[in-house]
C-alpha positions in Angstrom: -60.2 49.1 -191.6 -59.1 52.5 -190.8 -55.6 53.6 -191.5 -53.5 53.7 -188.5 -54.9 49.9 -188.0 -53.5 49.2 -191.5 -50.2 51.0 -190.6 -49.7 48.9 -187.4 -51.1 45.6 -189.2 -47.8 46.6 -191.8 -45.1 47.2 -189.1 -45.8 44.3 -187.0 -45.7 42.2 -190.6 -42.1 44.2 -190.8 -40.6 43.5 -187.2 -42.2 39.5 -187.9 -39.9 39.7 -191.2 -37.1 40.9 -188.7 -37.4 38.6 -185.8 -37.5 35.5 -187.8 -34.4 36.7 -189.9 -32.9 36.7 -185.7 -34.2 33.3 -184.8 -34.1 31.4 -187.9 -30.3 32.0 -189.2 -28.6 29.3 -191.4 -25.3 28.6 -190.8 -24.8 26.2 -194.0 -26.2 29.3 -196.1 -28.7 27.5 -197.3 -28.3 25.0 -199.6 -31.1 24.1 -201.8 -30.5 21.6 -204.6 -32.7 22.8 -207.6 -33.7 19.4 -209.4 -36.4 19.5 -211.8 -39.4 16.7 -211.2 -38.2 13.5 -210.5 -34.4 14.1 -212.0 -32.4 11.7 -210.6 -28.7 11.6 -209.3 -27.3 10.8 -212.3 -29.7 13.1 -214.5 -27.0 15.8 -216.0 -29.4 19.0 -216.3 -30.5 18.1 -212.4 -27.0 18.4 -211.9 -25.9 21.7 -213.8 -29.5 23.4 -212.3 -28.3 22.2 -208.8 -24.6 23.4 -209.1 -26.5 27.1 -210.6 -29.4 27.2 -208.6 -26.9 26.7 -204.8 -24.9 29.8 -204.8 -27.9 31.7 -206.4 -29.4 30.6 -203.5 -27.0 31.7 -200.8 -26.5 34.8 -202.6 -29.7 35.4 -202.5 -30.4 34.6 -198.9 -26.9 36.6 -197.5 -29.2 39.8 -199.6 -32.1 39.8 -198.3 -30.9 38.9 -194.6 -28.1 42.1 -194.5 -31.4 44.2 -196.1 -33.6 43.4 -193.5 -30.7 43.7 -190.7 -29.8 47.2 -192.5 -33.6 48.3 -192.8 -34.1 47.6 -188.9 -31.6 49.6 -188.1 -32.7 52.4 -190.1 -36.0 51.8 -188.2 -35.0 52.2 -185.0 -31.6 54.1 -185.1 -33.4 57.1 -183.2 -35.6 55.1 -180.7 -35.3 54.8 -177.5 -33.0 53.2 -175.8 -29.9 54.8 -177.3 -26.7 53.1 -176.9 -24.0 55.7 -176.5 -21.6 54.3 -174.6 -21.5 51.3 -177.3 -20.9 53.6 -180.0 -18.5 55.4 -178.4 -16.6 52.3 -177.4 -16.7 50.8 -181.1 -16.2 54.0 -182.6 -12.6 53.7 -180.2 -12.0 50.3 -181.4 -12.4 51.2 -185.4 -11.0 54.6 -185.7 -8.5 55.7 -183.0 -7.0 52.1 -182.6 -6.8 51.5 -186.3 -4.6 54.6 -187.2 -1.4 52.8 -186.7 -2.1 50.3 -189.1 -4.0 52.3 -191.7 -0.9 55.0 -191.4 1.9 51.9 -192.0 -0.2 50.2 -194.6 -1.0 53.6 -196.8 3.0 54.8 -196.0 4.7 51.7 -197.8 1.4 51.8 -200.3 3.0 55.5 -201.3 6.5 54.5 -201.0 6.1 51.3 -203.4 3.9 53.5 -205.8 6.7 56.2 -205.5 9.7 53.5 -206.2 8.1 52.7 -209.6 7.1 55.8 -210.8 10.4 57.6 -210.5 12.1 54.7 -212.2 9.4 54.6 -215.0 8.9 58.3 -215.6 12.7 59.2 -214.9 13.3 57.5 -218.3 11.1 59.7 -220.4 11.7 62.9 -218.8 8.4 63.0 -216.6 9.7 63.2 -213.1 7.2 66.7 -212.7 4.7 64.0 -212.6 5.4 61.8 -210.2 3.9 63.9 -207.3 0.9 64.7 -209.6 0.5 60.7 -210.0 0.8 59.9 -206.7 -1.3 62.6 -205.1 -4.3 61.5 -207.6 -3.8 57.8 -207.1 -3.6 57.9 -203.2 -6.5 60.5 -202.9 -8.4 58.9 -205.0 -8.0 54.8 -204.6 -5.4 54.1 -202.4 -6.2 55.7 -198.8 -9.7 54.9 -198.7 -9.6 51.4 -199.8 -6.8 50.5 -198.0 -8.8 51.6 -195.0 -11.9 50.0 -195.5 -9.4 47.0 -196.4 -7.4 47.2 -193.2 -10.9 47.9 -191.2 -12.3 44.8 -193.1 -9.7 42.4 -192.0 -9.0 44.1 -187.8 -12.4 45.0 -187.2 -14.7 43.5 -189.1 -13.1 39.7 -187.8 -13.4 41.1 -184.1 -17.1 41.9 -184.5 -18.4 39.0 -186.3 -16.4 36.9 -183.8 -18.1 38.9 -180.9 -21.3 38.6 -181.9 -20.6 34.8 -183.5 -19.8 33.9 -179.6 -22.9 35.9 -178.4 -25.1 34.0 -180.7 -23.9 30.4 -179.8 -23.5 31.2 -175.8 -27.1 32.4 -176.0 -26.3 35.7 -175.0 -27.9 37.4 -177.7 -31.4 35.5 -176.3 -30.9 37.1 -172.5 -30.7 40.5 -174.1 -33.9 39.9 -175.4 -35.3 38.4 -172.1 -33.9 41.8 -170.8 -36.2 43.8 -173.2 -32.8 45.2 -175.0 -33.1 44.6 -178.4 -30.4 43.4 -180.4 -30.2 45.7 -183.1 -30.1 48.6 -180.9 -27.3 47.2 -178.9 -25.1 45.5 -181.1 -26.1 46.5 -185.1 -26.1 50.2 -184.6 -23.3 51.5 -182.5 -21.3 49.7 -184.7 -22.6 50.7 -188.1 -22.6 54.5 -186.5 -18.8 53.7 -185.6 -18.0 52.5 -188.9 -19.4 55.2 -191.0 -18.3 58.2 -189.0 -14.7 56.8 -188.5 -13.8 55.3 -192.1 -13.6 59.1 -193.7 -11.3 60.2 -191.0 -9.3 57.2 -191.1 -9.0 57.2 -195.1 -7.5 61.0 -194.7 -5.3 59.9 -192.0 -4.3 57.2 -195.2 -4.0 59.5 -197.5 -1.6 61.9 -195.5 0.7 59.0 -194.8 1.2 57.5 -198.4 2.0 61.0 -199.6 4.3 61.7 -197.4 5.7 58.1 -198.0 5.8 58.3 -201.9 7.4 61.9 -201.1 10.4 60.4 -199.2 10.6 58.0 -201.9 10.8 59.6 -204.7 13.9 62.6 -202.6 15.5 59.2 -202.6 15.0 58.4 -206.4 16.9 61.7 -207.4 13.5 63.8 -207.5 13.6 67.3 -206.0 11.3 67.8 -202.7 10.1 71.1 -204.5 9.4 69.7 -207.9 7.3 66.9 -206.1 5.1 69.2 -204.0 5.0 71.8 -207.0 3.5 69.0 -209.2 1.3 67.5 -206.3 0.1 70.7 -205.5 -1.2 71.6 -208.8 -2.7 68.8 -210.0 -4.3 67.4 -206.7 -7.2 69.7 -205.6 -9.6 69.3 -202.2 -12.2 67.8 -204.5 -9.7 64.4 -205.3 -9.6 64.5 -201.4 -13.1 65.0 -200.6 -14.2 62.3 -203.3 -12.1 59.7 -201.5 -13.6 60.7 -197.9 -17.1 60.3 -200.0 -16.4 56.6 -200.7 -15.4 55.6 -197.3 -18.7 55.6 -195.5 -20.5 53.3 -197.5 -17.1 50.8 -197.0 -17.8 51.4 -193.6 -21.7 50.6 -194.2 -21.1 47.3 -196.2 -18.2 46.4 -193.5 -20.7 46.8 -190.3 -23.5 45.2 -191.6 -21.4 42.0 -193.3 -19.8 41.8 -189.6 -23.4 42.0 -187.9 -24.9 39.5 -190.7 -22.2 37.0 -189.9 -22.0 37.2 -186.5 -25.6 36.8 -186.2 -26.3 33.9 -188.3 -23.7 31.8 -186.1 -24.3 28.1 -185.3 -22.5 25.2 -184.3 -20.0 26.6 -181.1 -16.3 27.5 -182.3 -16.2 26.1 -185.4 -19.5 28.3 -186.4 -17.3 31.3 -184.8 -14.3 30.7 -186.9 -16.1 30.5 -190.1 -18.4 33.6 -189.1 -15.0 35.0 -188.6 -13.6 33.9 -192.1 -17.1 34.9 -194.0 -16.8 38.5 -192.8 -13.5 39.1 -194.2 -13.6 37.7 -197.4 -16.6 39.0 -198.0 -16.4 42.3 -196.5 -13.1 43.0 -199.1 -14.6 41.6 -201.9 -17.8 44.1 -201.6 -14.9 47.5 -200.5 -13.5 46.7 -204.4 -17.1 46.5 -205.8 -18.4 49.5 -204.1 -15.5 51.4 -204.9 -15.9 50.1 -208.5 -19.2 51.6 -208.5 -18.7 54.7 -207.2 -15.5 55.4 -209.0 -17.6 54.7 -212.3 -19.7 57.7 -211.0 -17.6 60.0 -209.3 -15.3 60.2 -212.4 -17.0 60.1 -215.5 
């Protein structure tokens, strides 16, 4: 067998792997109930291997499906058909029309972090700190995850719902019957969106809960000057850049929980709604953890 038959006899065993992860999706997640040979109901280790081995399961499963979504993407993401005018629309709908709430949400994030700090550093003669503590915290934690946050609950709900109600109307089929592939049309613009907008939108956050904790802290008895002095100082362009850094993989882990939910919808409205619910929970949970991570390496 020469090797280009070899190469194609591995790619079409990779787009099978892909297409049956689009047809075959399990809306119950899964569940398998591990019992060991003929372990009965009222067998206790049957029981404690089927209460472990479920959520392995489903965690399992909810891996390797937003791998193989994530790995078709990469596959394709400069094929033709290119679907600019979907990107550009979703790249609308997560960055320009989420400033408003990522600028409110970081502002009183600042101004609450502000209201403790002068109280708490006012009593040991630390109030030079307060912008320094602020500018670092914000840079660092607070606008980028309340971003991806923010992102997670207003767009990541809308697109698992969108695509949740293009799975069980069948919709998703007819793009296939129109030779338009799913992942190009509905996976990719939005992963492109999420990436490219989450750094600009985690700036925009960390403007706003500076400038929050600032008007905070005039009104806890701190000088503007000293504030701005301290900030200044001990807040450089690498805190900034290292939060920017962190917000496209929130934006990564956000698109594809969204597209992996939305996909793997079944059972009409109520599928929808808990598509819906799925994507936000989880997409939150996995912001902290990858920030976790990369905080762990950024700042060692």
């Amino acid at each position: 067998m020469s090797d280009a038959t070899a190469r194609d006899d591995i790619s079409l065993e990779s787009d099978r792997a892909v297409q049956s992860v689009w047809e075959n999706w399990d809306p119950s997640g899964g569940k398998v109930y591990w019992m060991p040979g003929n372990a009965g109901a009222g067998n206790g280790f049957g029981k404690m291997l089927s209460t472990v081995g479920t959520p392995l399961h489903g965690l399992f499963v909810f891996a390797g499906e937003v791998t193989l979504i994530f790995w078709d993407a990469v596959k394709r993401l400069f094929r033709r058909p290119t679907e600019w005018r979907e990107t550009v629309d979703q790249m609308a709908f997560i960055g320009v029309a989420s400033i408003p709430i990522v600028a409110l949400t970081s502002f009183f994030g600042g101004a609450v972090l502000s209201l403790y700090l002068s109280q708490f550093l006012k009593e040991y003669g630390a109030t030079t700190f307060v912008g320094a503590t602020i500018g670092l915290t914000i840079t660092r934690e607070i606008g980028p995850v309340l971003a991806g946050l923010m992102v997670a609950a207003r767009c990541g709900s809308a697109m698992a719902a969108q695509i949740g109600t293009m799975a069980v109307t069948e919709q998703i089929d007819a793009l296939k019957m129109l030779s338009v592939h799913p992942t190009n049309y509905l996976v990719i613009p939005r992963t492109i969106a999420a990436v490219t907008m989450l750094p600009i939108l985690a700036l925009i956050g960390m403007y706003s809960g500076i400038f929050g904790g600032y008007l905070i802290a005039i009104t806890q008895g701190i000088s503007g000057g000293t504030f701005m002095t301290s900030l200044v100082q001990f807040t450089t362009t690498d805190d900034v850049m290292s939060g920017m850094t962190k917000a496209p993989f929130f934006g990564l882990v956000i698109a594809l929980v969204a597209c992996q939910q939305g996909l793997r919808t079944k059972n009409g409205a109520v599928g929808v709604g808990r598509a819906t619910t799925n994507a936000v929970v989880i997409s939150m949970v996995l912001v902290y953890v990858v920030d976790y991570v990369l905080a762990s390496i950024m700042y060692r």
